[in-house]
C-alpha positions as CSV (number, residue, x, y, z in Angstrom):
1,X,-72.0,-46.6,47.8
2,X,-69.7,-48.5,45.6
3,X,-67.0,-50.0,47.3
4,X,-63.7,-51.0,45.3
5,X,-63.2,-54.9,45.1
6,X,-61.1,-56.6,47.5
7,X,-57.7,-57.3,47.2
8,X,-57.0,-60.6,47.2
9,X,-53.9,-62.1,49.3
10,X,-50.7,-62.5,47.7
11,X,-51.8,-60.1,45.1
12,X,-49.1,-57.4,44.6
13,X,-49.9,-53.6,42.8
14,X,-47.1,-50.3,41.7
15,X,-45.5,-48.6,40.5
16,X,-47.8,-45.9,41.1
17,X,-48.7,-42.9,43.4
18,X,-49.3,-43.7,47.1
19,X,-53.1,-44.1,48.2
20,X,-55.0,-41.4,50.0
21,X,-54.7,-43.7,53.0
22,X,-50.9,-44.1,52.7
23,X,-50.3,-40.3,52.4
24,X,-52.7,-39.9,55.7
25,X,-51.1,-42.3,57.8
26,X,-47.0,-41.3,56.8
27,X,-48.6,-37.6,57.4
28,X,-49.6,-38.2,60.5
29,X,-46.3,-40.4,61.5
30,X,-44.0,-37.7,61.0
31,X,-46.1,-34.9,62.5
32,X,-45.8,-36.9,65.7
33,X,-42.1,-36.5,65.7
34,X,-42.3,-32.1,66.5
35,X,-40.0,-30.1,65.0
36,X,-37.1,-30.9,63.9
37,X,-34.5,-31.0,60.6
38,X,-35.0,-34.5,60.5
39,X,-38.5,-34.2,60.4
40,X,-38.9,-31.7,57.4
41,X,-36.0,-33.9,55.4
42,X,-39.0,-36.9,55.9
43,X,-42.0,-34.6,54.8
44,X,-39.8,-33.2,51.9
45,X,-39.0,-36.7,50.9
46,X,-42.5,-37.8,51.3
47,X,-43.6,-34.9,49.0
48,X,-42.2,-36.8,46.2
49,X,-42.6,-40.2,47.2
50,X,-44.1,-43.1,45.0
51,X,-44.6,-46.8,45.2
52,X,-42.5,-49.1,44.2
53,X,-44.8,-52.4,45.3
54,X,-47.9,-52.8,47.0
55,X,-48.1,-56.8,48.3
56,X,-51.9,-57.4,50.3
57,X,-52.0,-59.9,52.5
58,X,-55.7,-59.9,53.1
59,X,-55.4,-58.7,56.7
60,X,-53.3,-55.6,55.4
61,X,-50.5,-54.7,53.7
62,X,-47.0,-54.1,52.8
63,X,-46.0,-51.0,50.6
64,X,-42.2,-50.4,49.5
65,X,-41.4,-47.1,49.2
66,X,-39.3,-44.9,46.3
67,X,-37.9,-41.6,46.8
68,X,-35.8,-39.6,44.4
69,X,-32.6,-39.5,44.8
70,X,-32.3,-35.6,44.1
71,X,-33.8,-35.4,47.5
72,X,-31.7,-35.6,50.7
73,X,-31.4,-38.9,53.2
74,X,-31.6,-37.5,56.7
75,X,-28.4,-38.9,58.8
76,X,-29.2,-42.3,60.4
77,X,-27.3,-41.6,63.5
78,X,-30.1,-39.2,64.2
79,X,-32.8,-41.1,62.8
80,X,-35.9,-40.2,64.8
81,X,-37.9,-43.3,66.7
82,X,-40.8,-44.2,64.9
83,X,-43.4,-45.1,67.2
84,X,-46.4,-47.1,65.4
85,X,-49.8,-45.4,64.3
86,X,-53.2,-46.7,65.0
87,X,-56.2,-46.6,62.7
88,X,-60.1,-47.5,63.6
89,X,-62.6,-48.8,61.0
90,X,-66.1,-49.2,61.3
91,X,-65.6,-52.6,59.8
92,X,-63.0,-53.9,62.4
93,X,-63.1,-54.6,66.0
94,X,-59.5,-53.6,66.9
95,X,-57.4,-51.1,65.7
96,X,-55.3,-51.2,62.5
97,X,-51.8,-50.4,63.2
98,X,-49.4,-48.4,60.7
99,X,-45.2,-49.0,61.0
100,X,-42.9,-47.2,59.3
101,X,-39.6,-48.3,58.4
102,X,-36.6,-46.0,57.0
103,X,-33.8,-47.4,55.5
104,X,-30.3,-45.3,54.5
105,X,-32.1,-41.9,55.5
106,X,-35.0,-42.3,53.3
107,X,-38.9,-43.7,53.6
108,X,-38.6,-47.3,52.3
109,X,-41.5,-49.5,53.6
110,X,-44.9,-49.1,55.6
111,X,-46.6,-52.1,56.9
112,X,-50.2,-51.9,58.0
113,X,-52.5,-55.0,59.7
114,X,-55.4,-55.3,61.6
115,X,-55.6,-57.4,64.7
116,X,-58.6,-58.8,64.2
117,X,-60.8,-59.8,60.8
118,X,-59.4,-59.1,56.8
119,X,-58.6,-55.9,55.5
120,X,-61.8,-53.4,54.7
121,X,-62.1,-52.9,51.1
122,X,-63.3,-49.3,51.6
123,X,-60.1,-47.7,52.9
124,X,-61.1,-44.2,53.2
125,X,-63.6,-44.9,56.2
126,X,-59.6,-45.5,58.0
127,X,-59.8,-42.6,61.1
128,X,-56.5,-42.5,62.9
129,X,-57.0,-42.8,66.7
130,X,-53.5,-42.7,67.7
């Protein structure tokens, strides 16, 4: 199997579309938060959301979020908690963990790191565990 080179820290991608990973993890964020207005605003938003910067750090990364401003910001004072994620990999000994940050209504940054060891290269063996 071919695995994609590693990033190397510092090193900083986008614009572009959101990785398969990314999509995974902000899917599986909001679907923790039931149903609820504030919830479908977020998956609408996410729907059409792109990158604006990727940054690696070599024990994860930082992605900064764009979405369009056609689309709706849902009302802060109502802003759901977001509680962090967690992601196993064969390749690390601790779980990754996934935040989420909104800013004005809208999906702005997600931060992943792993604990222990650099960030796998081969992202799509990411499982989230909780």
């Amino acid at each position: 199997m071919h695995e994609p080179p590693a990033q190397r820290p510092g090193a900083t991608e986008g614009p572009g579309p959101l990785s398969p990973l990314e999509r995974t993890v902000l899917s599986a964020i909001l679907e923790r938060l039931g149903a609820s207005a504030e919830r479908e605003a977020l998956r609408a938003q996410l729907t059409r959301a792109s990158v604006v910067s990727r940054t690696h750090s070599g024990v994860g990364f930082v992605t900064r979020i764009a979405v369009p401003d056609t689309l709706f910001p849902i009302d802060e004072s109502s802003a759901p908690r977001l509680a962090p994620l967690f992601a196993a990999h064969p390749q690390l000994t601790e779980r990754a963990e996934f935040l989420l940050q909104l800013r004005g209504g809208r999906l702005a940054v997600l931060e992943a790191y792993c604990f222990e060891g650099g960030w796998p290269a081969d992202e799509a063996e990411f499982r989230v565990v909780g």
